[in-house]
N, C-alpha and C positions, 0 to 999 in steps of 0.2 A: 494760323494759330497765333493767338497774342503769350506773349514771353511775360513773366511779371519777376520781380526780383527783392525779395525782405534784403534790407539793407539793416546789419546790428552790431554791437560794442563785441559779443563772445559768439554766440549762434548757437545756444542751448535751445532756448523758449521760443526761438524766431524756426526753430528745425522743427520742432512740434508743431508751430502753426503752421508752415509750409504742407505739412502731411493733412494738418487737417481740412486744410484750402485745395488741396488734392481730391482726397476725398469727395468735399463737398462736390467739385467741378466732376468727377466722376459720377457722383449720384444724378446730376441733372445734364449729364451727355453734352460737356461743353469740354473741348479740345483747348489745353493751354498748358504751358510749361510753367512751371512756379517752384523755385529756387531763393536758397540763403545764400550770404556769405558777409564777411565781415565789411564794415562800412571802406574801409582803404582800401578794396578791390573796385569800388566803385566806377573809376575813366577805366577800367579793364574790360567791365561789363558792357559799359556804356554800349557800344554797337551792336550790340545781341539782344538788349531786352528792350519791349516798349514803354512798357513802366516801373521803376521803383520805388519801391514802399519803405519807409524807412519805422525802424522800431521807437518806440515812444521813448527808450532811452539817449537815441543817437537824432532827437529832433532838434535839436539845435544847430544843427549841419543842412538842413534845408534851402534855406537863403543861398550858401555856397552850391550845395548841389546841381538848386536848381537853374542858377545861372550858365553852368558848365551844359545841363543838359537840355536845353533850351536852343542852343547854336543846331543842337541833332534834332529838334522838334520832339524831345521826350518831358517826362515828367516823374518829377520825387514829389510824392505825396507821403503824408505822416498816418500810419495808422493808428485810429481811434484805440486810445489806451484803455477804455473800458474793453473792446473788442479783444484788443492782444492781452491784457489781464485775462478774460475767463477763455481765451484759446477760440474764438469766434472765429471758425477759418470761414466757414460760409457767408459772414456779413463782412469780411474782410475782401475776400472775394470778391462780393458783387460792389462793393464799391471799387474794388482796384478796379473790375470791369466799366465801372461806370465811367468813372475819370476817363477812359479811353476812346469814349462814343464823342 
């Protein structure tokens, strides 16, 4: 089961897309955890998830991120801010999935 993890500034809007990204991976019978929390829990998560998504607010943290997550062979990718704007959990989704292959 791949782990994925929105990375955000409060976790209002990132908590809504998490359910909707749920959702989706339920509709199409695909097995994965997918969780918020705020960006400074970050090296706490680190060993648990495979991938990190961070909110188009907290993109500027990427470069850092991903140097840190990179020593673990993981990745922080930026979610498409048109996608997290209209709550796109299912194109959210399949890309987090993608990045993974």
């Amino acid at each position: 089961m791949k782990k994925i993890l929105l990375l955000c500034a409060a976790g209002m809007s990132t908590s809504l897309l998490v359910t909707k990204m749920k959702n989706s991976a339920k509709e199409k019978g695909i097995k994965v955890e997918i969780e918020a929390c705020p960006v400074e829990k970050f090296t706490d998560k680190l060993p648990i998830y495979d991938i990190f998504l961070l909110g188009p607010q907290v993109r500027f943290k990427q470069d850092e991120l991903n140097l840190i997550a990179k020593e673990h062979n993981k990745r922080v990718e930026v979610i498409n801010m048109m996608d997290y704007g209209t709550m796109n959990g299912k194109k959210v989704l399949e890309d987090a999935l993608n990045h993974l292959k």
